[in-house]
C-alpha positions as CSV (number, residue, x, y, z in Angstrom):
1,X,-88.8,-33.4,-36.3
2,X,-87.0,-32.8,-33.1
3,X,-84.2,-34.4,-34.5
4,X,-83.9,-32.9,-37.6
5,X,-84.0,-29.7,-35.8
6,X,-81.4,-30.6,-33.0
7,X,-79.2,-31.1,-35.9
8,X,-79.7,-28.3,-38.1
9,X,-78.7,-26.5,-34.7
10,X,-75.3,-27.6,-34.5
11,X,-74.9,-27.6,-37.6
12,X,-75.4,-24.0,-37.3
13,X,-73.2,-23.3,-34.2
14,X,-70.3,-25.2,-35.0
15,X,-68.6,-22.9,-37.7
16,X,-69.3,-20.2,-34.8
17,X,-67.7,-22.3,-32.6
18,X,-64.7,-22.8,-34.9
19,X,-64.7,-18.9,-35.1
20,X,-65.0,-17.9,-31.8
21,X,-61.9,-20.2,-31.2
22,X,-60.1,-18.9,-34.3
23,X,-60.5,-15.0,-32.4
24,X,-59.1,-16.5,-29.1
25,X,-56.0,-17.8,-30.7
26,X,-55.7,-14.5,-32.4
27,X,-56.2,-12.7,-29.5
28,X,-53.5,-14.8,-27.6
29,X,-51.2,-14.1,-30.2
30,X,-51.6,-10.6,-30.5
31,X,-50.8,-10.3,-26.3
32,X,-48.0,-12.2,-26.8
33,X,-46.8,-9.9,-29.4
34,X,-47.5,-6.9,-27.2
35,X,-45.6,-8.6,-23.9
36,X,-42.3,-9.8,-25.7
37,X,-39.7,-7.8,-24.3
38,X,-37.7,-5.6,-25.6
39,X,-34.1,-7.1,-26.5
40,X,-31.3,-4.7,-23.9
41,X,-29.6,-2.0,-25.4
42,X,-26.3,-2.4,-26.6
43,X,-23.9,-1.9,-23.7
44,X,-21.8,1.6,-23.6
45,X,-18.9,1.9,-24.9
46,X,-16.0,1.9,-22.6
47,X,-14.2,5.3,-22.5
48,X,-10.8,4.0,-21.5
49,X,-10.6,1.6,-24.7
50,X,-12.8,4.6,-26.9
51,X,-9.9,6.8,-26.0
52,X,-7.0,3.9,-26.3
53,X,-8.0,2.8,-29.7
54,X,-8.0,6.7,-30.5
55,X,-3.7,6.3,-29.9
56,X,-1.1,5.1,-32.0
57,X,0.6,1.5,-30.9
58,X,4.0,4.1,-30.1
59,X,1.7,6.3,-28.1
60,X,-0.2,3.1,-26.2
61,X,3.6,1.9,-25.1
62,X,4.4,5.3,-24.3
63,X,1.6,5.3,-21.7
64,X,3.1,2.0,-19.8
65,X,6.4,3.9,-18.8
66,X,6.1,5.8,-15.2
67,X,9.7,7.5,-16.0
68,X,11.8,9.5,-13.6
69,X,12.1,12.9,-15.2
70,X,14.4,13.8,-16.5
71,X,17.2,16.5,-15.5
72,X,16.8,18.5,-18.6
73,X,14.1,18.4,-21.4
74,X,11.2,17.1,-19.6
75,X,8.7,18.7,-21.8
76,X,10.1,17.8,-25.2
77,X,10.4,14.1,-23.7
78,X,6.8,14.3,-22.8
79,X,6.0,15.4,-26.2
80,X,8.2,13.3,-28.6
81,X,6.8,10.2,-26.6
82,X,3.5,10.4,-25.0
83,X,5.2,8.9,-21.5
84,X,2.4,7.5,-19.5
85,X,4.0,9.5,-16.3
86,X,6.9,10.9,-14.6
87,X,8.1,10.7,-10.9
88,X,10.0,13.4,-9.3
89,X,12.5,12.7,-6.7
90,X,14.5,14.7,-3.7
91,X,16.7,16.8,-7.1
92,X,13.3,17.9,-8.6
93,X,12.3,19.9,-5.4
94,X,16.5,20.8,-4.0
95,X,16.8,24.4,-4.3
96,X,12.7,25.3,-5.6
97,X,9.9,26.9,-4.4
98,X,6.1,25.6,-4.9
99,X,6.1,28.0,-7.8
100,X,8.8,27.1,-9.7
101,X,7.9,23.1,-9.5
102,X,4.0,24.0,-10.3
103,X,4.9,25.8,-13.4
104,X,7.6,22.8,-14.8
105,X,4.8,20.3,-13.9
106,X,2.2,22.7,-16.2
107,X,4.8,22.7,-18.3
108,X,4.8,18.6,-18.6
109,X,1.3,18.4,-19.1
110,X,0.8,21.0,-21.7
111,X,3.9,19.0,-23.7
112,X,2.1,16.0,-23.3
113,X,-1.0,14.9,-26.4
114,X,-2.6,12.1,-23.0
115,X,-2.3,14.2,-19.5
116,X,1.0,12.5,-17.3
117,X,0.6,10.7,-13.9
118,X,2.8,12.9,-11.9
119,X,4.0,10.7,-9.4
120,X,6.0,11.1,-6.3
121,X,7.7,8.8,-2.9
122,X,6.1,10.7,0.0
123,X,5.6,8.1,2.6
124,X,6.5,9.8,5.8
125,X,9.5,9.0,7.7
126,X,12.6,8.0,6.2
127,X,11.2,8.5,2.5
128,X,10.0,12.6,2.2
129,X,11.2,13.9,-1.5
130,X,9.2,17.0,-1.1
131,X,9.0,18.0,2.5
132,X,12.8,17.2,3.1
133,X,13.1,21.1,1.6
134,X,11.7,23.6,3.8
135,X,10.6,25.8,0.8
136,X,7.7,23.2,0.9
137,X,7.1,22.3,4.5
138,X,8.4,23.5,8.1
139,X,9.2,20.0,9.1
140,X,9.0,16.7,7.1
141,X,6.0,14.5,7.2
142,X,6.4,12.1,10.2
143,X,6.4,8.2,9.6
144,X,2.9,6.5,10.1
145,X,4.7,4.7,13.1
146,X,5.3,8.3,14.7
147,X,1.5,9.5,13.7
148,X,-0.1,6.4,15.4
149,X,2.0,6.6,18.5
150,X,1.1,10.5,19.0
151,X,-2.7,10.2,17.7
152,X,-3.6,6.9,16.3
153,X,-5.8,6.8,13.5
154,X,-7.4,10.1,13.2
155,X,-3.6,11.5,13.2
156,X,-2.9,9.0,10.5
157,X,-6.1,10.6,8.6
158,X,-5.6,14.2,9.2
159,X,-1.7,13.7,8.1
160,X,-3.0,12.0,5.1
161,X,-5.3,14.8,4.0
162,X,-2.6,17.5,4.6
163,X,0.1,15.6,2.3
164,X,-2.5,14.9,-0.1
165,X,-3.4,18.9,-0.1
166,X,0.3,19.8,-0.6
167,X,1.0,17.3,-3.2
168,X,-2.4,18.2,-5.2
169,X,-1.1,22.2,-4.5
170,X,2.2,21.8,-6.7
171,X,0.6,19.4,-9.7
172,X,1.2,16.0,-8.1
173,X,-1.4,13.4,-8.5
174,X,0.3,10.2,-7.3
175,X,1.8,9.2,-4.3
176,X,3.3,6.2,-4.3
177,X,2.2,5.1,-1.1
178,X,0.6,3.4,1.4
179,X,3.3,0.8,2.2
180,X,1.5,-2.3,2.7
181,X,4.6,-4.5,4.4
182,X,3.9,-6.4,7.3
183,X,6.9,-5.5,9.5
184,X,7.6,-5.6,13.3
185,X,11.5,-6.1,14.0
186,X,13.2,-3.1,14.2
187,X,16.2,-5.3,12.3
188,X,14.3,-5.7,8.8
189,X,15.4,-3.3,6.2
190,X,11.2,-2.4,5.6
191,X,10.4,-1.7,9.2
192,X,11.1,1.8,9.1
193,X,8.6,2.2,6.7
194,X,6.2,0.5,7.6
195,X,3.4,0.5,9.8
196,X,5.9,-1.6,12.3
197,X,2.4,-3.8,13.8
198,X,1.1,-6.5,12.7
199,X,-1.3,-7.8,9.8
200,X,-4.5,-6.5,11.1
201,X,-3.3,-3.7,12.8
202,X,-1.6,-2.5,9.4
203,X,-4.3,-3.5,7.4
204,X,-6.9,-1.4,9.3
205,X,-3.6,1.0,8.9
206,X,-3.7,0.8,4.8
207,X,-7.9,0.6,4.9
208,X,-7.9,4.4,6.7
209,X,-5.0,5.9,4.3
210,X,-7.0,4.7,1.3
211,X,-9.9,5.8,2.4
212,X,-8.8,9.4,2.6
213,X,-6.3,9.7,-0.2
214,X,-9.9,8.7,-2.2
215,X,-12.0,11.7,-0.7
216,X,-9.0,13.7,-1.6
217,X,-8.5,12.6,-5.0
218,X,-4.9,11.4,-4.8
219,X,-4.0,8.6,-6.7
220,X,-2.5,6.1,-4.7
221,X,0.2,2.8,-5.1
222,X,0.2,-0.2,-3.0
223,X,3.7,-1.4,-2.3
224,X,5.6,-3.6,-2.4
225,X,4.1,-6.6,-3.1
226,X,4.0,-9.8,-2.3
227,X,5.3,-8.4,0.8
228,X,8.8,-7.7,1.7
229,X,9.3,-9.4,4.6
230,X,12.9,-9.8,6.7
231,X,14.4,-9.8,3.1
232,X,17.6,-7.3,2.3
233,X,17.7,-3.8,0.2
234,X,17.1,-5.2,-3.7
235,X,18.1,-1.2,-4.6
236,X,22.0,-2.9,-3.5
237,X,21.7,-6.9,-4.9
238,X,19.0,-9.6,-5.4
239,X,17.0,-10.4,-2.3
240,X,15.7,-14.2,-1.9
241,X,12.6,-15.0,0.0
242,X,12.3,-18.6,1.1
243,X,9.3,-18.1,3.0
244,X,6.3,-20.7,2.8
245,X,3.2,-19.8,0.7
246,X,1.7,-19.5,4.3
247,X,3.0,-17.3,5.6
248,X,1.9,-14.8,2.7
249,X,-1.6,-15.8,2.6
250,X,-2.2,-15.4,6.4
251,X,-0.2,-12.4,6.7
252,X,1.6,-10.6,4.2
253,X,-1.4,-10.7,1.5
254,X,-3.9,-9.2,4.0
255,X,-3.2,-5.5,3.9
256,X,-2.8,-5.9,0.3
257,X,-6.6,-7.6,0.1
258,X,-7.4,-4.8,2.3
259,X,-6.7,-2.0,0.1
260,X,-7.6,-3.5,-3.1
261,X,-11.1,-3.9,-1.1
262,X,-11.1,-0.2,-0.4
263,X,-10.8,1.2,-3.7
264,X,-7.0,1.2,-4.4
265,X,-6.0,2.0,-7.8
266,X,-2.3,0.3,-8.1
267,X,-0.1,-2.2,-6.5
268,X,3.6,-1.8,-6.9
269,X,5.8,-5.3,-7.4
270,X,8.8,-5.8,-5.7
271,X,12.2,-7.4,-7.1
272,X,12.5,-10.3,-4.4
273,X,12.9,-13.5,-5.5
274,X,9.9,-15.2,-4.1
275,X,10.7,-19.0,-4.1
276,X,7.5,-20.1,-3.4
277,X,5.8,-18.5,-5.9
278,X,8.7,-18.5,-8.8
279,X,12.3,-19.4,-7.9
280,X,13.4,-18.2,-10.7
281,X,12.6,-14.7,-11.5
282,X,12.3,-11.7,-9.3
283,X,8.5,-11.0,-8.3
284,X,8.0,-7.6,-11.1
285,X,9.4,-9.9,-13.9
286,X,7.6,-13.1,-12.4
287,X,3.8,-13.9,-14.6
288,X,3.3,-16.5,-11.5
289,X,3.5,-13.5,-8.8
290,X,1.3,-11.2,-11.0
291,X,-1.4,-14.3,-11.2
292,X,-1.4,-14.3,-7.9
293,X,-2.5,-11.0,-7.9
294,X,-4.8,-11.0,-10.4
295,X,-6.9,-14.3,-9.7
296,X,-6.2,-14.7,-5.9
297,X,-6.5,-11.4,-4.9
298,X,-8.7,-10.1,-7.3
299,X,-6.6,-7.1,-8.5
300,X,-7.7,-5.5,-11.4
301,X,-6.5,-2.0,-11.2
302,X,-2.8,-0.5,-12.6
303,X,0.3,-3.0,-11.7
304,X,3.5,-1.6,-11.9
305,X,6.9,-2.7,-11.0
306,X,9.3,-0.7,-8.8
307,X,12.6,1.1,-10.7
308,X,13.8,-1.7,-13.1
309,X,17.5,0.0,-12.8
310,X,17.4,-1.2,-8.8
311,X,20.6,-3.4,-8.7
312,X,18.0,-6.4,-8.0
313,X,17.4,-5.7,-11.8
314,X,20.4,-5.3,-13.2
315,X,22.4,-7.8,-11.4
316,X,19.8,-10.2,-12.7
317,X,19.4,-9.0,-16.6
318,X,20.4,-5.7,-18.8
319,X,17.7,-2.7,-18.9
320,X,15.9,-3.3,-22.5
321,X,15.3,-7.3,-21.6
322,X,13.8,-6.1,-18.1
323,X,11.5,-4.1,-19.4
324,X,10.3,-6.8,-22.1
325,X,10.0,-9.4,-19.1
326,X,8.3,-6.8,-17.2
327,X,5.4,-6.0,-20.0
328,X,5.3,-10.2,-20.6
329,X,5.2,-10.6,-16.5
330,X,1.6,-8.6,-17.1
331,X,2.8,-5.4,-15.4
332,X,0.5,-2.2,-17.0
333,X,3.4,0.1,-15.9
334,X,7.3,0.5,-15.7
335,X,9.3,2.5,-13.1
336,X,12.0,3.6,-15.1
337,X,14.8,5.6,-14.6
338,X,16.7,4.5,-18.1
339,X,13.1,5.4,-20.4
340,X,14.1,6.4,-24.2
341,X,16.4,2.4,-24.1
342,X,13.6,0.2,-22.3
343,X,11.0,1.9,-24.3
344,X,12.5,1.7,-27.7
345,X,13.2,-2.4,-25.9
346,X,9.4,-2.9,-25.8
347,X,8.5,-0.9,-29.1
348,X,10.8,-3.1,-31.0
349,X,9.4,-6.3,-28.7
350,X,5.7,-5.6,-30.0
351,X,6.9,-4.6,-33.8
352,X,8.9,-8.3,-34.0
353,X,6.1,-10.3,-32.5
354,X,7.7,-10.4,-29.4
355,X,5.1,-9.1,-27.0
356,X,1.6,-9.1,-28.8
357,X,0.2,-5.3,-29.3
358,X,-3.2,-6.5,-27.1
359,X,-1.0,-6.8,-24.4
360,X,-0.1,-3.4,-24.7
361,X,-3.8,-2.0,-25.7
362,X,-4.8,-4.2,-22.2
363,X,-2.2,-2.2,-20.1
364,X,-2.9,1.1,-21.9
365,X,-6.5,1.3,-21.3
366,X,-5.8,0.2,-17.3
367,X,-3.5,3.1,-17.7
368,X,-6.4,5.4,-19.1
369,X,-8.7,4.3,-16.9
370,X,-6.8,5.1,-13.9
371,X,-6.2,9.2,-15.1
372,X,-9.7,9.1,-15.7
373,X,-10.6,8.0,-12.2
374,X,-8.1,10.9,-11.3
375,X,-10.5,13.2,-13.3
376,X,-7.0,13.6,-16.2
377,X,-9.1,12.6,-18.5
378,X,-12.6,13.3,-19.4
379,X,-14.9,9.7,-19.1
């Protein structure tokens, strides 16, 4: 009797049992369900390729070209081709007032369908293509070897923030400065502009000037690099560098590292011949050079090369094949004082298969994205 009841017992309790279980696995999965997370949201789209894509391929080439303006016609330039920038030198300023410059720059930017880098030389010293006119400034700005000896530093700062101030004043929103070459024998053709110390001292030199240029807004160019050395005047012939690798990573790369660390925007390429790095080509038509500053130095802002009509250039190769090299080295822009032929070079490169028309998308939207750090451009 006992066990005839013992069994009808479990008998009885197992299907329970096999429900009870059958809820618990339910419930698991149901908290599972509730806990699996959410996949991520779709990243953002970038503005600077939103508003690339938005641009024609004639308008994206347009906006690799950092052209010296022009005499005459500026604004009609700047309309027909969408030019990336312009760069004024010592003729735009000769015989004009604050005024007169402020309304021709307006007058380049309302021309232009993407706002224009205005761009201008105003290192200090023996390169001053605005305060050279006393309708500008009393006195021209002093070289940073002059500011350091009479104030260090902080008179390196406060000089900074006054020339940015002016500069900002008349339109202009580039400098194209610090220099970042490493120079201290009075003999070299560089050491004038340069910081005239040595690599720490004009790092520390390049890391305060960014710093403030930054706060001020002012778009700023590191030049030249890999570093001109001892080497002669490429604006007069070729310049060959024979110096060991070396010698550019333990000194001539570091005030370049240190700007790109501090938030520099662009790095200008010189036309030396660098034999360590590519015997061959100057340094702005050289792809070696520019992977050197891409993967070892961790660049990733707005290359450029300096004027491709310096006589470094020409001697070498004709105006439209430098500016093909130059966009197939990997520069993102072109100093250019001969535009309308080495643009229509480059246009005609992509259209044949030349240059592939990602390459210029990939330079464009660094191009974009730069104005748009300069607050040119709505992000």
């Amino acid at each position: 009797m006992k066990k005839r009841l013992l069994c009808l017992l479990l008998a009885l309790a197992l299907p329970l049992g096999l429900c009870a279980c059958g809820d618990e696995d339910n419930a698991t999965t149901d908290t599972a369900a509730q806990t699996t997370p959410e996949p991520p949201p779709p990243p953002e789209p970038d503005p600077a390729e939103t508003y690339v894509d938005s641009l024609t391929l004639a308008q994206q080439t347009g906006q690799l070209f950092f052209a010296r303006c022009p005499d005459v016609g500026a604004a009609d330039l700047a309309a027909q081709y969408d030019i990336g920038g312009y760069i004024l030198f010592g003729r735009d300023f000769e015989g004009q007032t604050p005024e007169s410059v402020r309304t021709a720059i307006a007058s380049y930017q309302q021309a232009a369908a993407t706002p224009m880098l205005i761009g201008v030389d105003e290192e200090g010293g023996t390169v001053t293509r605005v305060s050279s006119y006393s309708a500008f400034r009393a006195g021209r700005f002093q070289s940073p070897q002059a500011l350091f000896a009479t104030g260090g530093l902080d008179r390196i700062t406060d000089d900074t923030a006054e020339k940015d101030a002016l500069l900002l004043s008349l339109g202009i929103n580039v400098n194209l400065a610090p220099v970042c070459d490493v120079s201290t024998n009075p003999a070299d053709f560089i050491y004038a502009r340069s910081f005239g110390q040595d690599a720490a001292a004009t790092s520390e030199y390049i890391r305060t000037v960014i710093g403030q240029m930054q706060t001020d807004g002012m778009g700023m160019v590191l030049k030249h690099f890999p570093g001109y050395g001892s080497n002669a005047d490429t604006h007069t012939g070729i310049a060959q560098d024979t110096r060991p690798i070396e010698q550019f990573r333990e000194v001539d790369f570091l005030p370049f590292s240190a700007g790109i660390d501090a938030g520099a925007q662009a790095v200008l390429v010189c036309h030396n011949i660098v034999a360590c790095m590519d015997d061959t080509l100057p340094a702005s038509l050289s792809p070696a050079v520019h992977d050197i500053l891409r993967d070892e130095l961790g660049f990733d802002g707005v290359v450029m090369t300096d004027d491709l009509v310096m006589q470094a250039i020409t001697d070498y190769t004709g105006d439209a094949d430098a500016a093909v090299l130059a966009v197939q080295a990997g520069n993102d822009m072109l100093i250019s004082s001969d535009f309308v032929t080495q643009y229509n070079a480059v246009l005609t490169a992509v259209e044949d298969g030349t240059i592939d028309a990602d390459r210029i998308r990939e330079s464009a939207v660094r191009v974009v994205r730069w104005k748009m750090q300069l607050g040119l451009i709505d992000a």
